[in-house]
Structure formats: structure tokens, C-alpha cells
C-alpha positions as CSV (number, residue, x, y, z in Angstrom):
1,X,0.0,0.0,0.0
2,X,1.1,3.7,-1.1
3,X,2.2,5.7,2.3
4,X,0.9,9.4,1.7
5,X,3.0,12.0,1.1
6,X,3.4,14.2,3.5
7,X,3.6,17.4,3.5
8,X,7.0,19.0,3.7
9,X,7.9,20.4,7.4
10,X,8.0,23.9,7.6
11,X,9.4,25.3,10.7
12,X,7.2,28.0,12.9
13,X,8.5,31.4,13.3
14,X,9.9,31.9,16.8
15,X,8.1,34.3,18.9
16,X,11.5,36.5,19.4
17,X,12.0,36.7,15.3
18,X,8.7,37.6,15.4
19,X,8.9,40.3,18.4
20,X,11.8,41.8,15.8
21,X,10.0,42.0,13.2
22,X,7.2,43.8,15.2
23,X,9.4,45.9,16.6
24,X,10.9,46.7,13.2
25,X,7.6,47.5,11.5
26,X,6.7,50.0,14.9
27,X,10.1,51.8,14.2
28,X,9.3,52.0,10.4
29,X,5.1,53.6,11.3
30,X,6.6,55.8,13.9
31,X,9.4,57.2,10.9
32,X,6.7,57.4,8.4
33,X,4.0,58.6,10.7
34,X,5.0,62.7,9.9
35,X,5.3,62.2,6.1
36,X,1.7,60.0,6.4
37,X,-0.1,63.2,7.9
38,X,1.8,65.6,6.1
39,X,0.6,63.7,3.0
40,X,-2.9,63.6,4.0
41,X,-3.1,67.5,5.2
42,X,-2.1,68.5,1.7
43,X,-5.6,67.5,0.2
44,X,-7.6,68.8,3.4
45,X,-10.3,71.5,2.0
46,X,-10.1,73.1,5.4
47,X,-9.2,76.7,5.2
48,X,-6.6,76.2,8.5
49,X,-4.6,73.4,9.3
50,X,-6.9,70.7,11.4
51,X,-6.9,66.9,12.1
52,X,-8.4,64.3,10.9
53,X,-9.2,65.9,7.5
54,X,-13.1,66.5,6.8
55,X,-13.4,66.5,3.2
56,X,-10.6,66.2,0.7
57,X,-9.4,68.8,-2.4
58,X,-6.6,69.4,-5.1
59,X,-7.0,73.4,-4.8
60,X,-3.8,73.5,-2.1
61,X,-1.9,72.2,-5.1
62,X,-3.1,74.3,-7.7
63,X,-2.4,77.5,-5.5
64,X,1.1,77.0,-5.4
65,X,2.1,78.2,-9.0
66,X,0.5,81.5,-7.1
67,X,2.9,82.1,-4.2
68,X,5.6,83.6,-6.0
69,X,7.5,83.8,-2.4
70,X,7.9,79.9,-2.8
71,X,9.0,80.6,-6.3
72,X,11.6,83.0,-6.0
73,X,13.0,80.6,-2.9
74,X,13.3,78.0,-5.2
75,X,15.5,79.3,-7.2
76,X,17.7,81.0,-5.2
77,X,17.5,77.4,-3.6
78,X,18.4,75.8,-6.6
79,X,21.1,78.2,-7.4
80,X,22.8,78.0,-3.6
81,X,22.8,73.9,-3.3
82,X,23.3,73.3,-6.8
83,X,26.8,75.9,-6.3
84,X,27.3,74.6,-3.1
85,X,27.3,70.8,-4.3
86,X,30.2,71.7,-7.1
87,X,32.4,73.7,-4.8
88,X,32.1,70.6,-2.0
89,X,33.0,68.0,-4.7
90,X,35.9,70.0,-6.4
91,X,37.4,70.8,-2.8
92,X,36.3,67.0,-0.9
93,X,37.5,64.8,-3.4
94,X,41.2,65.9,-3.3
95,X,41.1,66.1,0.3
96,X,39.5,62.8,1.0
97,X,42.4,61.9,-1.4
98,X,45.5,63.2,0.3
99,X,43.7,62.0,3.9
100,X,44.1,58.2,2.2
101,X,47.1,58.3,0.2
102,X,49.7,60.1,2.3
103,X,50.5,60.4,6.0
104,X,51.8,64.0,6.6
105,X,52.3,65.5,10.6
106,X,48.9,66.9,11.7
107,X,46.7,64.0,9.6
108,X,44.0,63.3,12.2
109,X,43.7,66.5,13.2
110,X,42.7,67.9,9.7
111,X,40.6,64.7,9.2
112,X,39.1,65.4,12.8
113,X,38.9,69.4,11.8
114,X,37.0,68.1,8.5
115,X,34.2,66.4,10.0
116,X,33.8,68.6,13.3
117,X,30.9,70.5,11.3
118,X,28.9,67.9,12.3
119,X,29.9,68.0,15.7
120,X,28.9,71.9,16.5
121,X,25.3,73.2,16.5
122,X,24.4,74.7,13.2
123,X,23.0,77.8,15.2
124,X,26.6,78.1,16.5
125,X,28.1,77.9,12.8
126,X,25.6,80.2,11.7
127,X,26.5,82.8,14.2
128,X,30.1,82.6,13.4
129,X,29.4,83.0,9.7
130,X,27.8,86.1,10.8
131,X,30.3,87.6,12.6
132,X,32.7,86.5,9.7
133,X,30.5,87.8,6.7
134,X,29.1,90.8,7.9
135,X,32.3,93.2,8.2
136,X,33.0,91.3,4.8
137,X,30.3,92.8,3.5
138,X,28.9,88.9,2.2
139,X,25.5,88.8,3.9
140,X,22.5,88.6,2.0
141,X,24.3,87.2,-0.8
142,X,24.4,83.9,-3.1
143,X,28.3,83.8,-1.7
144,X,27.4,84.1,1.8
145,X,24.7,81.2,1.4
146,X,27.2,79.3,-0.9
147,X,29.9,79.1,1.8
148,X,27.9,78.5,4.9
149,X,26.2,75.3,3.1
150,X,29.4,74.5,1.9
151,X,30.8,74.4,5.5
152,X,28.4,71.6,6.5
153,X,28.1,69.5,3.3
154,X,31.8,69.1,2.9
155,X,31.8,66.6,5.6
156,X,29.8,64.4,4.0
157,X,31.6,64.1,0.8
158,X,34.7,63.5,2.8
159,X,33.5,60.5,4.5
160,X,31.8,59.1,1.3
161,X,34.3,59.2,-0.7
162,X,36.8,57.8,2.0
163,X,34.7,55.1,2.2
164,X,34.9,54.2,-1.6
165,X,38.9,54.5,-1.8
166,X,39.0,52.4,1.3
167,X,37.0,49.5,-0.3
168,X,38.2,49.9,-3.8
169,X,40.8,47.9,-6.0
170,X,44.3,50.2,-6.1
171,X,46.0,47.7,-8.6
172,X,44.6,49.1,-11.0
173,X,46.1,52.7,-10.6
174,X,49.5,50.9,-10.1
175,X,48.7,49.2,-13.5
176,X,48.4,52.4,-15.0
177,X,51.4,54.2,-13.6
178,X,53.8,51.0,-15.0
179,X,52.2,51.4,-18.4
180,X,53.0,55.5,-18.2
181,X,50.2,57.7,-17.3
182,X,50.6,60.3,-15.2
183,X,49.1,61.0,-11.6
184,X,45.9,63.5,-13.7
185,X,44.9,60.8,-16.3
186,X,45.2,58.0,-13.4
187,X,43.4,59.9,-11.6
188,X,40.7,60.7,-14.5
189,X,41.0,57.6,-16.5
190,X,40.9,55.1,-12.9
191,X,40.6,56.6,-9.6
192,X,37.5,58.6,-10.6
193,X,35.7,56.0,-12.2
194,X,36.6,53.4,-9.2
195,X,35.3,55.6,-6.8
196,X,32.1,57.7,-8.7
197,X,29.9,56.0,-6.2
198,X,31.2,57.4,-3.4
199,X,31.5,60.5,-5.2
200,X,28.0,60.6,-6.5
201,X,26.7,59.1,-3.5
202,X,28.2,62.7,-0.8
203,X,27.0,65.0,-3.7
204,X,23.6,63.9,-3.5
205,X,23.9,64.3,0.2
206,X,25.2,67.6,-0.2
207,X,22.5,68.8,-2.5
208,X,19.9,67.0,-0.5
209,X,21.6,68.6,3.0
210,X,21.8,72.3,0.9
211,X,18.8,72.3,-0.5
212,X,16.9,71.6,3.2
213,X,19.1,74.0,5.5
214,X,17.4,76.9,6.9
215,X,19.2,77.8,10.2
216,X,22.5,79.1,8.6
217,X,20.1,80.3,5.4
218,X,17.9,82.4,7.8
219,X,20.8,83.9,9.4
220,X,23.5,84.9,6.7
221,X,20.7,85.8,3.9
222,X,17.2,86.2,5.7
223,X,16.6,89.9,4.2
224,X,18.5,89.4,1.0
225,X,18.3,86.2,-0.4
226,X,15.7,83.7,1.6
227,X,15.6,80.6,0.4
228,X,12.4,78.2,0.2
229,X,13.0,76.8,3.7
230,X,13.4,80.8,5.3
231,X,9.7,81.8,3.0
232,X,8.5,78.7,4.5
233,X,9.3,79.7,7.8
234,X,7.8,83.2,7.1
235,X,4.8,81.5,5.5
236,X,4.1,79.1,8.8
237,X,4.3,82.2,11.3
238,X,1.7,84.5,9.1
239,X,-0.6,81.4,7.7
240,X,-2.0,78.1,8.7
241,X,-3.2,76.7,5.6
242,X,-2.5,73.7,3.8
243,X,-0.5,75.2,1.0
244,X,2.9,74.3,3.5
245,X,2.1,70.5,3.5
246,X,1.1,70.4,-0.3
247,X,4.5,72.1,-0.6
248,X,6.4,69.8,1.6
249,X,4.6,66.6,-0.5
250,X,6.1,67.8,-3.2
251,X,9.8,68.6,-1.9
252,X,9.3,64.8,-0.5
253,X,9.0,63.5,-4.1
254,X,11.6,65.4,-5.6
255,X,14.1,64.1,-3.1
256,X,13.0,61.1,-3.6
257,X,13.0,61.2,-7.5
258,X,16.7,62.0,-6.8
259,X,17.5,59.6,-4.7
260,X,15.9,56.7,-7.0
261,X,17.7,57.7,-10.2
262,X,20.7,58.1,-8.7
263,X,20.7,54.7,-7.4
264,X,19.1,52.8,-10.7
265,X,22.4,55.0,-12.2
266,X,24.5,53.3,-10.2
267,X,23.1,49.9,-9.7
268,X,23.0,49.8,-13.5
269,X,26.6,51.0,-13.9
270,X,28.0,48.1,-11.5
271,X,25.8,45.6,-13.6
272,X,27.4,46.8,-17.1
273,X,30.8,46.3,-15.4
């Protein structure tokens, strides 16, 4: 007689891998908790800000076109982080370079001096910048704006890109240097290449990081040049409509848009390689 088959033996999911997993998904609600409200305010037809939502309208979205505050902050937004984002990649790249490849008297120190941005308030550096610009005669300026975002994005293209020529392949640059080429097209032809991950990865940051700051914005440019974040600052203390959050949705997307092309960039890059 034919035994049955049985059934293959699937193990049961232990009550601590399940507790993590619970915990995860908590941590992963509370994180997306903001951006789910935010989300939903930006259609609420209420003419001020109020939760739960009663009814539900596009006209937030269609307003926006109309504040030419926002307008005007976007592009001197756009102007700042995308200037900001060049300078911090032409100057970060070579440093994170000569922090890697050579050992000089005074090394940690400038590594430590590089990253301590992160380390102080930003109110603190904004200050500073003040008292730095202003006899300069810099504030309310694209420069002034320009330099104090550059002062806390360069950080992050230091470690990114120290953390691509630490994982990455150097035979190949020695390759190159037996076969000839100097240090520029090694640098051009291999280094760069090897590394554009890294590269690409802290000037995405940087733009991201830029394009968001408003403490050190508000301070060295607030009657000049405001950027989007200082009008929508402004905006928040004089209104308490809805046009903020439909505003906010949309910054969400764009930084997200980024963020996803960047990596299918990448990700197909690695694949063609």
C-alpha cells in the first residue's frame, strides 16, 4: 500500500524573530507617521490646518504656481545647493584623497577638523558665519549662502568618498602608472571611475543637505536672499493653511525622484561592469 505524502515540514516562526519583526515594523510607522499626515493634510479643504481631515481637495496644489514667495526661494535654492554641491565636490574629493594616500604630521587633526561641522550646532556655525560675513560685507548674498552650506556638506563628501577609496581595488592605478600615465589621467582615467559611487553618492547628500538647511540660510541671507526653507518659515508664522504640506509633499517627491535615479544610475553602472 502507497504511504501518503506528506507534507514538507515547515518550521514556525519563533516568537523573538517575530517580536523583531514587530518591533521593526513599529520603528518603520513611527518614521513614516509625519510624512503619512503631512501627506494627508495637503488635500484637506479646510481653510486652517486641522486633524483628521473632513473632506478632501486638489485646490492646495493648484495655489502653489500663485505664491511667487515659494518661487523666488526655489530658485535661489536651486542656485545656492546646486553651487554649493560643485564647490564641496571640487574641494572634498582631493582632500579625502591626500587624507588616504599620504600620511603628513597633523593628519588626524585635519581629518578630525574636516568632519567637526557635524559635531557643533548649526546655530553656532551660523552665528560665526555672521560675525565673519558681515564686516565682509557677504551677507544677503548667493556667496554668503554658498559658503555656509558648503561648511556643513563638505563633511559628508569627505567621508563618502573615504569610504569608496578604502573599499576599492588600487592595482589598477599601479597598472596604469607602469604602463606610463601620469598621476591627472590615473586619476581621470581610474581613480574617478573606481570611486564615482562614493562621489556621486556625498553629492547627492550635499544637495539634498543644501537644498533643506534653513538655520544658517535664515541667518546669513534672511533679508537678501531667503531661500524656500526661510519663505516657508515666514509663510508658517503668518498662515496656517495647507499650502505648507502640499509644498512639503512635493519637496518629499523630488528628493525622492533623486534619490531613486541616482541609485538605478549606479546599480546599472555596476551591472554593465
Amino acid at each position: 500500500m502507497q504511504q501518503p505524502a506528506h507534507a514538507p515540514f515547515r518550521p514556525r516562526m519563533s516568537v523573538s524573530r517575530m517580536f523583531f519583526l514587530l518591533t521593526v515594523l513599529l520603528a518603520y510607522l513611527f518614521l513614516a507617521a509625519p510624512l503619512i499626515i503631512i501627506f494627508l493634510m495637503s488635500f484637506n479643504a479646510n481653510q486652517y490646518l486641522s486633524w483628521p481631515p473632513e473632506s478632501f481637495t486638489l485646490d492646495w496644489y493648484r495655489a502653489l504656481p500663485q505664491q511667487t514667495q515659494f518661487i523666488d526661494g526655489l530658485q535661489t535654492t536651486l542656485i545656492t545647493a546646486s553651487a554649493s554641491t560643485f564647490f564641496v565636490l571640487i574641494c572634498g574629493v582631493p582632500a579625502a584623497l591626500a587624507l588616504n594616500r599620504y600620511e603628513f604630521r597633523g593628519k588626524e587633526l585635519l581629518s578630525t577638523f574636516f568632519i567637526s561641522p557635524l559635531l557643533v550646532p548649526t546655530i553656532v556655525l551660523a552665528v560665526g558665519l555672521v560675525l565673519v560675513l558681515g564686516p565682509l560685507g557677504l551677507t544677503n548674498t548667493y556667496a554668503s549662502i554658498v559658503i555656509g552650506h558648503f561648511a556643513i556638506t563638505f563633511p559628508y563628501v569627505i567621508r563618502t568618498t573615504l569610504m569608496s577609496l578604502l573599499t576599492s581595488d588600487t592595482s589598477c592605478e599601479e597598472a596604469a602608472q607602469v604602463l606610463g600615465a601620469d598621476r591627472f589621467t590615473v586619476f581621470r582615467r581610474v581613480t574617478l571611475p573606481i570611486i564615482a559611487p562614493g562621489v556621486i553618492a556625498g553629492g547627492v547628500i550635499a544637495f539634498i543637505v543644501s537644498f533643506d538647511e534653513a538655520v544658517i540660510s535664515l541667518f546669513v541671507a534672511e533679508s537678501g536672499r531667503p531661500t524656500l526653507p526661510v519663505h516657508v518659515l515666514r509663510y508658517v508664522e503668518q498662515s496656517a493653511d495647507a499650502a505648507v504640506a502640499a509644498l512639503s509633499v512635493i519637496l518629499i517627491l523630488f528628493s525622492l525622484v533623486i534619490v531613486v535615479i541616482v541609485e538605478r544610475l549606479m546599480g546599472l553602472r555596476n551591472v554593465l561592469r
